[in-house]
VOMAR-382058 format. One record per residue (C-alpha): residue in one letter; x, y, z; residue number from 1. Coordinates in nm, 4 decimals, decimal comma. Layout:
N
+---+----------+----------+----------+-----+
| r |        u |        v |        w |   k |
+---+----------+----------+----------+-----+
| A |        X |        Y |        Z | NUM |
...
+---+----------+----------+----------+-----+
This chain:
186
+---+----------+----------+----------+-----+
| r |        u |        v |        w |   k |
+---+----------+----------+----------+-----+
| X |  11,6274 |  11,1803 |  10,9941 |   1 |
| X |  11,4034 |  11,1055 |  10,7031 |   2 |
| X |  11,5347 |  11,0131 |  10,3479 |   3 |
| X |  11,4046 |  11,2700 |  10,1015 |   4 |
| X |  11,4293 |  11,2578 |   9,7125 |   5 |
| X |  11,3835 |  11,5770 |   9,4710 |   6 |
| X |  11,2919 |  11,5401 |   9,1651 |   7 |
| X |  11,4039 |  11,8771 |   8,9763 |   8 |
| X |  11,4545 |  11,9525 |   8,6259 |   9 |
| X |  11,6412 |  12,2512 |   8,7124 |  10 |
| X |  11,9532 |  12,2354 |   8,9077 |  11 |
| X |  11,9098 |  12,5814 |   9,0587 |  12 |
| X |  11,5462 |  12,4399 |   9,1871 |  13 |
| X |  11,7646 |  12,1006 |   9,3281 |  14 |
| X |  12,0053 |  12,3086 |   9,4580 |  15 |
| X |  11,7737 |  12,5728 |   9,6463 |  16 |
| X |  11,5478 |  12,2985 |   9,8343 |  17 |
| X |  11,8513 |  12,0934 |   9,9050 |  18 |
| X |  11,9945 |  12,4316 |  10,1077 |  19 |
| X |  11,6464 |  12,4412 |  10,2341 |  20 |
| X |  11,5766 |  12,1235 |  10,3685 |  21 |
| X |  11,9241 |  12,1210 |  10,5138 |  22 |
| X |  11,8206 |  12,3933 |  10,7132 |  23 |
| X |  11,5157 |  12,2213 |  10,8824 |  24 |
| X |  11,7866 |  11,9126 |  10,9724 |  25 |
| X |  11,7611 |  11,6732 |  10,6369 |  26 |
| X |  12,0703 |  11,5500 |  10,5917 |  27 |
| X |  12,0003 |  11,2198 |  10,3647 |  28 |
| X |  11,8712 |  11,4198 |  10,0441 |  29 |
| X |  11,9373 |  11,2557 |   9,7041 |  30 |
| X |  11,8090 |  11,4784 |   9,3660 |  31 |
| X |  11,7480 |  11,3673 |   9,0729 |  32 |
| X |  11,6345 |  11,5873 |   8,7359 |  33 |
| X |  11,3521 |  11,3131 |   8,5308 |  34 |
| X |  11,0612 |  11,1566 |   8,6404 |  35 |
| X |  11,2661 |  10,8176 |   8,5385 |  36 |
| X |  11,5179 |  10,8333 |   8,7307 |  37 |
| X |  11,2951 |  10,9168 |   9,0219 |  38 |
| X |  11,1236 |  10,5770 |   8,9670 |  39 |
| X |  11,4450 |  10,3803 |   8,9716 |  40 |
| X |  11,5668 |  10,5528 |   9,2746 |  41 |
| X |  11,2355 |  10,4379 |   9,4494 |  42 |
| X |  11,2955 |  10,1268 |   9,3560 |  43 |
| X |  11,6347 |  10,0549 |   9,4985 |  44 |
| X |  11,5601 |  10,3094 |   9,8129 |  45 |
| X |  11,3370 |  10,4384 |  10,0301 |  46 |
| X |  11,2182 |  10,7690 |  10,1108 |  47 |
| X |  10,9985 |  10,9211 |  10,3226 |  48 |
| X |  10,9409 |  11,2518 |  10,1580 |  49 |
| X |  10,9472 |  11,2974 |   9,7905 |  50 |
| X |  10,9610 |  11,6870 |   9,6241 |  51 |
| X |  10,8907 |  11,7433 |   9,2810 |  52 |
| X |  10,9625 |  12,0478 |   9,1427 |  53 |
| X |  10,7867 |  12,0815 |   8,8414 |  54 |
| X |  10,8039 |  12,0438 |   8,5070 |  55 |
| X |  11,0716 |  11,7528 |   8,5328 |  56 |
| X |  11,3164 |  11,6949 |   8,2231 |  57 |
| X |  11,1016 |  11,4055 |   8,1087 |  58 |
| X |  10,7382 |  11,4543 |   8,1829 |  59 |
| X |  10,5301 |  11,7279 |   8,3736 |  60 |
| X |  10,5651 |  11,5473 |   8,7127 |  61 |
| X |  10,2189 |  11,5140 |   8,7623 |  62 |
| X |  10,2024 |  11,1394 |   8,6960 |  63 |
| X |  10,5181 |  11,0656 |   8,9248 |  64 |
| X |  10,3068 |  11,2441 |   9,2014 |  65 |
| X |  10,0340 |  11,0567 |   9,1512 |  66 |
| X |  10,2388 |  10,6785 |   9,1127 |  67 |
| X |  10,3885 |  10,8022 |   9,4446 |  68 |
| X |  10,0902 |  10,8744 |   9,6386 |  69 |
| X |  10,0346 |  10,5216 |   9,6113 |  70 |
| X |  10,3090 |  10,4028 |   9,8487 |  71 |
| X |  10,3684 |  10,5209 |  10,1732 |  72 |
| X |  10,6344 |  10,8312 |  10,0927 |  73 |
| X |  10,5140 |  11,2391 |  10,1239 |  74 |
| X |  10,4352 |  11,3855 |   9,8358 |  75 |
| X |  10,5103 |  11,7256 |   9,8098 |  76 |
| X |  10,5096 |  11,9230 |   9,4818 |  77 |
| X |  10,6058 |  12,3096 |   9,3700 |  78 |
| X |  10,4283 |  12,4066 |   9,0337 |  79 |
| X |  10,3954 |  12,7744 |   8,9107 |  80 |
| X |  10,1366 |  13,0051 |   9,0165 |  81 |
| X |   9,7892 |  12,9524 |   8,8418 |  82 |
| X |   9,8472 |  12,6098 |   8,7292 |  83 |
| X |   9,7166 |  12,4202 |   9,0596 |  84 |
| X |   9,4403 |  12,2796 |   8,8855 |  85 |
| X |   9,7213 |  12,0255 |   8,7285 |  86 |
| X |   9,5942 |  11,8478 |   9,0595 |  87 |
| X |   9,3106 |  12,0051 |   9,1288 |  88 |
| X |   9,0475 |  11,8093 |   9,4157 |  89 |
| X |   9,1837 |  11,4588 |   9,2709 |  90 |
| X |   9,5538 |  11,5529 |   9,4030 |  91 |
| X |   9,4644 |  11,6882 |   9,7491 |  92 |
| X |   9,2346 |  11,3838 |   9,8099 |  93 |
| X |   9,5552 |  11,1493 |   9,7249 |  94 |
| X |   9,7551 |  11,4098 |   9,9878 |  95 |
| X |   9,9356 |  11,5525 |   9,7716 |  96 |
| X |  10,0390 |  11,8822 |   9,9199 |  97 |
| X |  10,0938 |  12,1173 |   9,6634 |  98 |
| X |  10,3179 |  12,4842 |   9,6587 |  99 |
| X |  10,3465 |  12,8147 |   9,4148 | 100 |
| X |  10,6369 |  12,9330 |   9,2764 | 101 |
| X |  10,7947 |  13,1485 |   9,4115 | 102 |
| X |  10,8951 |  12,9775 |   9,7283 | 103 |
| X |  10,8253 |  13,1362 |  10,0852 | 104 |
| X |  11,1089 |  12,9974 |  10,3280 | 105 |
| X |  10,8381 |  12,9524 |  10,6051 | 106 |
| X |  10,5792 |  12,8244 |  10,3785 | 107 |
| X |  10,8001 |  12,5777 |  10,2329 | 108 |
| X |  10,9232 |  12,4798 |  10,6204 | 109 |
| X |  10,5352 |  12,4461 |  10,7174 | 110 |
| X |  10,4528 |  12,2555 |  10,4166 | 111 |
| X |  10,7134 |  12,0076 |  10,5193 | 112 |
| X |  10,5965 |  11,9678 |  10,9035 | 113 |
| X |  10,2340 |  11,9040 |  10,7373 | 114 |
| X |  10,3232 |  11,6582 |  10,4874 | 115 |
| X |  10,5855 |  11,4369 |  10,7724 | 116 |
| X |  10,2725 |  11,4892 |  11,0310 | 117 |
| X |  10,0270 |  11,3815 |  10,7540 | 118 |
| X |  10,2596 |  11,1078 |  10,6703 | 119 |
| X |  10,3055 |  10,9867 |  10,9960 | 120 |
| X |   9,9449 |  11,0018 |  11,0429 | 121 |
| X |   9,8592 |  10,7768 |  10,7645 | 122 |
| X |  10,1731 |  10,5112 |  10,8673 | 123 |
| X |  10,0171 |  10,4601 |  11,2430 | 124 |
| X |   9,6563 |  10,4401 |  11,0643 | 125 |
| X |   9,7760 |  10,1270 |  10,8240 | 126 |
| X |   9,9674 |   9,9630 |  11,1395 | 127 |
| X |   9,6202 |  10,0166 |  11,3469 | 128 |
| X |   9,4739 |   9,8564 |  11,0245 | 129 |
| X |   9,7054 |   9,6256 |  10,9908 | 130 |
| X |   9,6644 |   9,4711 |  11,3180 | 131 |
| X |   9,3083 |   9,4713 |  11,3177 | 132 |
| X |   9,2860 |   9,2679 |  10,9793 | 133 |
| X |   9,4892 |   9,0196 |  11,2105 | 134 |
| X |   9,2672 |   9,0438 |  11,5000 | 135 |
| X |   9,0115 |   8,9492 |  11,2670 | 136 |
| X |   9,2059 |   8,6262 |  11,0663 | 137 |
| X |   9,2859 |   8,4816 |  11,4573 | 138 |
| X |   8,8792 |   8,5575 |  11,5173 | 139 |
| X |   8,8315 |   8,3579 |  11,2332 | 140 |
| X |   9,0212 |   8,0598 |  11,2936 | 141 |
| X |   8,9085 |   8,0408 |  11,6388 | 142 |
| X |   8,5562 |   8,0789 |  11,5226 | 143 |
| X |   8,6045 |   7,7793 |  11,2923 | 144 |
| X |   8,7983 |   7,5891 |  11,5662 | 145 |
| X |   8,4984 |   7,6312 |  11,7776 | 146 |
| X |   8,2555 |   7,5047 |  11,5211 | 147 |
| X |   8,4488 |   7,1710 |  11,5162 | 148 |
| X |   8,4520 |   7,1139 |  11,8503 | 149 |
| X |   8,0740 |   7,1922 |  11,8762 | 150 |
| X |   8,0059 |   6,9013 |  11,6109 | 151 |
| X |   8,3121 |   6,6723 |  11,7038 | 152 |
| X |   8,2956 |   6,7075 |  12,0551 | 153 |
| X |   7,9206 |   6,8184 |  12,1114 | 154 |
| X |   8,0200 |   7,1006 |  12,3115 | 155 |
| X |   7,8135 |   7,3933 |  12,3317 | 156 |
| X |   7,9286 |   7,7356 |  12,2227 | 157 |
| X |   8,0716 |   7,8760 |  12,5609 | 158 |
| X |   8,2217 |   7,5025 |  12,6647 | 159 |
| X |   8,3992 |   7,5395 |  12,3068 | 160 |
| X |   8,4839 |   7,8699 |  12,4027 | 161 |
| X |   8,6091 |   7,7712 |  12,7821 | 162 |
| X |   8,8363 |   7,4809 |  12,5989 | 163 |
| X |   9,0560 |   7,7042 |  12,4007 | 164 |
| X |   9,0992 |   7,9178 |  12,6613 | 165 |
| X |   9,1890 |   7,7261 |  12,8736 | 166 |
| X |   9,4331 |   7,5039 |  12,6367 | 167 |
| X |   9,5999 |   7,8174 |  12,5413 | 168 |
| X |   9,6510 |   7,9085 |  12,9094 | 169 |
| X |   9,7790 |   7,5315 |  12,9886 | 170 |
| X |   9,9877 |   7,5236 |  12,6866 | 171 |
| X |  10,1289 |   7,9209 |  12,7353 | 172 |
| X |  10,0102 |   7,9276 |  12,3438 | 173 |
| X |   9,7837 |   8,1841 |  12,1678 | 174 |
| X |   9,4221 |   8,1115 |  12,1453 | 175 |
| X |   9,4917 |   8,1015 |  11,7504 | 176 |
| X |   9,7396 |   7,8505 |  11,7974 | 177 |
| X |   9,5018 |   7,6109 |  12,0031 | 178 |
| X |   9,2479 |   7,6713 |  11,7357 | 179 |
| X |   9,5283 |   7,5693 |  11,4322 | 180 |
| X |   9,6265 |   7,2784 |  11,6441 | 181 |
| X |   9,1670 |   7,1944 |  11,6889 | 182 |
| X |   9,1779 |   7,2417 |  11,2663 | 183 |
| X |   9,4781 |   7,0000 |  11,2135 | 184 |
| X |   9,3186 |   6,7341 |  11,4710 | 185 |
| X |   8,9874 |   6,7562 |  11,2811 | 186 |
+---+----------+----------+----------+-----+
């Protein structure tokens, strides 16, 4: 199951969203009462889900959620009623999800299915980017590969092409490979 941190500076807040998250399953919950502390625990560990309740011993809480949006952790933060403009547009574009006091057992449960979802979401999206940007690199190397052949070799485009195919196939190597093995012939 998911590591999740709270950040709480009240230890009946830690101690009611501990109970509550145990009940959906969490088991690996760590709490911590200052913003501070929070960061140092992020250093050394990682969590999936992080749950501010705010205002922290330290600071508001607000900053924290915002550092934390950055990385690749759920953000989830519980602020009285009528101060959701703390985050206002900026937060929810960051996905920061964001909950009133006082706490509704199903709306808190919800909240926490929509942030994993959303988190999960966003994980398989920089993978898919991930990949791609490497798709791209091995394009480019191959593309260059192919230009050195085509002045080297006189080849055309497609016998260029046809070559490193066919050397990767021979060789059982990738067509990047081939074209790393072209650039450190030429």
């Amino acid at each position: 199951m998911d590591k999740v941190l709270i950040a709480s500076g009240s230890e009946k807040g830690k101690s009611v969203l501990k109970d509550l998250l145990q009940s959906t399953g969490y088991t690996g919950v760590d709490s911590v009462p200052s913003a501070s502390e929070a960061r140092r625990k992020l250093i050394n560990s990682a969590y999936q889900m992080v749950i501010i309740n705010m205002p922290l011993s330290d600071e508001t809480g607000r900053e924290l959620a915002f550092q934390i949006a950055e990385t690749d952790a759920a953000v989830l933060v519980i602020i009285k009623a009528g101060q959701e403009e703390i985050f206002g547009r900026f937060g929810t574009e960051r996905g920061i999800f964001v909950l009133t006091k006082p706490l509704n057992r199903q709306t808190f449960h919800d909240a926490i299915r929509y942030a994993r979802s959303a988190q999960h979401r966003i994980m398989a999206l920089k993978e898919k980017n991930r990949q791609l940007l490497k798709s791209l690199d091995d394009l480019k190397v191959i593309y260059k590969a192919k230009c050195l052949l085509i002045a080297e070799k006189g080849m055309t485009e497609e016998e260029s092409h046809h070559y490193i195919e066919k050397e990767a196939m021979n060789l059982r190597l990738t067509k990047r490979q081939v074209a790393e093995r072209i650039l450190a012939v030429y």
